[in-house]
Every structure is written in structure tokens, then in C-alpha cells.
ChimeraX commands (.cxc) that place a marker at each C-alpha (Angstrom):
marker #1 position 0.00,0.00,0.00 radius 0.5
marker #1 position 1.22,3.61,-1.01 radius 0.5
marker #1 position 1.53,5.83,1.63 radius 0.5
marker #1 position 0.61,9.66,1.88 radius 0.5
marker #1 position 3.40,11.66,3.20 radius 0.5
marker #1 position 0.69,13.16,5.24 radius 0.5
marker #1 position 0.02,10.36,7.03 radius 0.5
marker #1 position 2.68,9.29,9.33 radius 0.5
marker #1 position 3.77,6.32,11.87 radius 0.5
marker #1 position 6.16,6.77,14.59 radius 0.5
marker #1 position 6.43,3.75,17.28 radius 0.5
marker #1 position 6.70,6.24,20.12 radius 0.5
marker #1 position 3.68,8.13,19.43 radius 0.5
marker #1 position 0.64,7.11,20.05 radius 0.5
marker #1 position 1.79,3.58,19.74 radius 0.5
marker #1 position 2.64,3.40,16.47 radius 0.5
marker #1 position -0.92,4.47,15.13 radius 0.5
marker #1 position -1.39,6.15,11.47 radius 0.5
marker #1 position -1.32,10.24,12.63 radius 0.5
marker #1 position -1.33,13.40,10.47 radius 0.5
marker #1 position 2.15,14.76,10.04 radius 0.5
marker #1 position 3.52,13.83,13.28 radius 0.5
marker #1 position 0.92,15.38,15.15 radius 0.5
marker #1 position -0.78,14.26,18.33 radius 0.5
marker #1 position -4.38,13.29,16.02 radius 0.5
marker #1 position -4.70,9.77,14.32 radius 0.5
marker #1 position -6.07,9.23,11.02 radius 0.5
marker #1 position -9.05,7.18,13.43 radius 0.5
marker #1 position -9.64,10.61,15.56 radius 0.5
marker #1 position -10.46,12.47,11.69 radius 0.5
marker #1 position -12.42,9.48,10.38 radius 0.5
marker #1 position -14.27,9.31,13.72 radius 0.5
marker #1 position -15.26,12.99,13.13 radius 0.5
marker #1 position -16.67,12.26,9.54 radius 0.5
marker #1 position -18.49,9.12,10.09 radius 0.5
marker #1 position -20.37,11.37,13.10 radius 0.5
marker #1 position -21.65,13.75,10.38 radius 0.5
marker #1 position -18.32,16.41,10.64 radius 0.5
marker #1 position -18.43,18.83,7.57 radius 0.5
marker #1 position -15.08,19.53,6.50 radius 0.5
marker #1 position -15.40,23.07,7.49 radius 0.5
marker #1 position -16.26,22.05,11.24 radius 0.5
marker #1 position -13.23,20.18,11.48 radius 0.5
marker #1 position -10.85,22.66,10.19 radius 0.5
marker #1 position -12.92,25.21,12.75 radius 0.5
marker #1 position -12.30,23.26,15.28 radius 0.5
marker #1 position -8.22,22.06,14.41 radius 0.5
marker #1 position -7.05,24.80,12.81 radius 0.5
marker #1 position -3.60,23.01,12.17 radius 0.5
marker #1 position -5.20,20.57,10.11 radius 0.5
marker #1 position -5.47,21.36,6.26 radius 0.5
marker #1 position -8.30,20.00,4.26 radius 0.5
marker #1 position -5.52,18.20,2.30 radius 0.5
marker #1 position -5.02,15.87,5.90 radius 0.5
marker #1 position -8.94,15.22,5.45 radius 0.5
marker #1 position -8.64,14.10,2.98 radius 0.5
marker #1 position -5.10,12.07,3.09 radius 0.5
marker #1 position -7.16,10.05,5.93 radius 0.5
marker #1 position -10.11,9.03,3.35 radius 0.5
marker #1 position -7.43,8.08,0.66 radius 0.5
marker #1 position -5.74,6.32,3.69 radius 0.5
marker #1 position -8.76,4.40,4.97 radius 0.5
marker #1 position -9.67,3.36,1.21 radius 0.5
marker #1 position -6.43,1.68,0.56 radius 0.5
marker #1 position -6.84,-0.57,3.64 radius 0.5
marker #1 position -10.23,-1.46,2.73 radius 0.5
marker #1 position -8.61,-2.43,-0.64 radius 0.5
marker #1 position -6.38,-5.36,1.17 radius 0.5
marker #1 position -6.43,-9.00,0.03 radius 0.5
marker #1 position -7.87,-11.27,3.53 radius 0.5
marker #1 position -5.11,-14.12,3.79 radius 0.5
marker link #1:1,2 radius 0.2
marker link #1:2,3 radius 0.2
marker link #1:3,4 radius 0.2
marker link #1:4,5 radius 0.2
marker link #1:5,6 radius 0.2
marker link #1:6,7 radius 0.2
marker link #1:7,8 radius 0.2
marker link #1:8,9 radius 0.2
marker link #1:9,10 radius 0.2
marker link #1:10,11 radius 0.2
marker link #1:11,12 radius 0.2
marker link #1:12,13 radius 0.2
marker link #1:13,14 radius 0.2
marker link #1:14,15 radius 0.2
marker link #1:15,16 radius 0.2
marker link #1:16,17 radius 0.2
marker link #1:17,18 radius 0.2
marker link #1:18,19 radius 0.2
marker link #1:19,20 radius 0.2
marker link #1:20,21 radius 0.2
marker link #1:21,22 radius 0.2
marker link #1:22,23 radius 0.2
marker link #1:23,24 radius 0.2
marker link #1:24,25 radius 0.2
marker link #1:25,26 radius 0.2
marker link #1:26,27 radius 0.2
marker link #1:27,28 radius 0.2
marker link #1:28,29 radius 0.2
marker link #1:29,30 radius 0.2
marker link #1:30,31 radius 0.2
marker link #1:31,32 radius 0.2
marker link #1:32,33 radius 0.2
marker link #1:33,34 radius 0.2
marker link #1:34,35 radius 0.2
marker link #1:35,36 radius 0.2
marker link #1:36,37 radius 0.2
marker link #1:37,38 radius 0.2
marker link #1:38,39 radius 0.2
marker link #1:39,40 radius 0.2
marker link #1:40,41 radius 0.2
marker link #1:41,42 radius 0.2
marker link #1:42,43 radius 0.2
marker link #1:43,44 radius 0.2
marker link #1:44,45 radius 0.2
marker link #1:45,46 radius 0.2
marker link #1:46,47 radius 0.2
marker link #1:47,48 radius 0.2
marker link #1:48,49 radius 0.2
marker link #1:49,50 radius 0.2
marker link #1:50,51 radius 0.2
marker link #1:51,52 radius 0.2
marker link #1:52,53 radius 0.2
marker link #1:53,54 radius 0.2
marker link #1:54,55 radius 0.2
marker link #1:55,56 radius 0.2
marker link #1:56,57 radius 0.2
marker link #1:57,58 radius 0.2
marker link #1:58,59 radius 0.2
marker link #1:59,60 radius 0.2
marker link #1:60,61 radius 0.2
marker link #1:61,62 radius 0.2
marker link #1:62,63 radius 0.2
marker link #1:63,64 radius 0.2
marker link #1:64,65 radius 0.2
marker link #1:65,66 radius 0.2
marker link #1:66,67 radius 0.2
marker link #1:67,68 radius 0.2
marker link #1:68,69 radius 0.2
marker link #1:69,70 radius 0.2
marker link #1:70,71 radius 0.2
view
């Protein structure tokens, strides 16, 4: 699977979990705020370090893994 640059993973953050640029919020925290009904906008109100490009690096993110062969 390709990886966004936006999209990071660093074993002593957050243990390891997919984040946005080395921040302190996981791909999971974004996705959790658009599967609740989140515009866009209301996001980027709320974490105004976050660029609608990190949106939407999460969706691209979340679609590869959905795109994984089960073994």
C-alpha cells in the first residue's frame, strides 16, 4: 500500500498508530469525526492546524486498507 506523506507512523507516538504529520491526532480521531456527520469546514474550525488536504489524506488512507487481500 502507497503511503501519503501526510500520514505518518512513529512507534513512540501514540503507539505506532497512522497520525497526520507527526501530530498528536490519528487518522481514526479524523475518520471518527466524519463518520459522526463532521463537515469539513467544522473540522478545520475546530483544528485549525489541520489542512483539508489531511482530510482528505485520511479518506485516501482508509480506502487503501479497505482495498487489502484477507489471507
Amino acid at each position: 500500500m502507497s503511503t501519503n506523506s501526510r500520514i505518518t507512523f512513529d512507534p513512540n507516538q501514540l503507539g505506532g498508530r497512522p497520525c497526520i504529520r507527526g501530530m498528536r491526532i490519528r487518522v481514526k480521531d479524523v475518520l471518527e469525526l466524519l463518520a459522526a456527520g463532521d463537515s469539513e469546514d467544522a473540522i478545520l474550525e475546530d483544528y485549525p492546524y489541520l489542512g483539508r488536504e489531511d482530510i482528505r489524506a485520511c479518506l485516501t488512507f482508509a480506502a487503501a486498507l479497505t482495498d487489502q487481500e484477507r489471507l
